[in-house]
N, C-alpha and C positions, 0 to 999 in steps of 0.2 A: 597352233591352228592347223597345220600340217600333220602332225600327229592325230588331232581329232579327227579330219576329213581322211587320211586312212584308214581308222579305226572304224570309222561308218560305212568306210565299203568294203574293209574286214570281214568284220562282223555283223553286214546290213541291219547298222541299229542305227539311231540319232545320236547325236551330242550338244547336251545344254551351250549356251554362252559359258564362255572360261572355263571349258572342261579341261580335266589334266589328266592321264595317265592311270587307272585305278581306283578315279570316282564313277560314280553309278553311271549308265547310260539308261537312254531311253527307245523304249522297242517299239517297234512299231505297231501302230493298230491291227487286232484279228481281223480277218479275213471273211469269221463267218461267226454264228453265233454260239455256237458248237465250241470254240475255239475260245470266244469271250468268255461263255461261263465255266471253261475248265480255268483258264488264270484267275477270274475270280472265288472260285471255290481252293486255288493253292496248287491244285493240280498239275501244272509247271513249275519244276522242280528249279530255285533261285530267281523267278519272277515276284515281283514286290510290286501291287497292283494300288492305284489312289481308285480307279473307277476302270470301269470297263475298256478305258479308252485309253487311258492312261499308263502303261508299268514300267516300270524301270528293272535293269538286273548289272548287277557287279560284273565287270571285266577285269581281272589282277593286270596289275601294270607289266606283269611277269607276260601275261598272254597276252597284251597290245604290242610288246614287244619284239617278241618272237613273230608272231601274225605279221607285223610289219615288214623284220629281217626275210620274213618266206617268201614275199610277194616281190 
């Protein structure tokens, strides 16, 4: 649990229930629309969209790690 609530204000993204180290996170909603339809068209490079609203992107357990150790 400690580890996830780091890693969300690391990396200001979310973390599912029973995240671990290396599984997906979840980003936060765009800001404008400009924004929504560049992740939906792929245009963010390691963004994994369900809907406009929705995306997730990988964080390697290598970089919650170190991220952690810097702060």
């Amino acid at each position: 649990v400690v580890k996830a609530l780091q890693t969300a204000d690391a990396f200001e993204v979310a973390t599912p229930a029973d995240w671990r180290p290396g599984d997906k996170v979840i980003v936060p909603p765009p800001g404008s629309c400009g924004v929504a339809k560049d992740r939906m068209d792929g245009s963010q490079e390691g963004v994994e969209c369900v809907d406009w609203f929705f995306c997730t992107k990988e964080i390697s357990e290598e970089q919650v790690e170190s991220a952690i150790r810097a702060s």
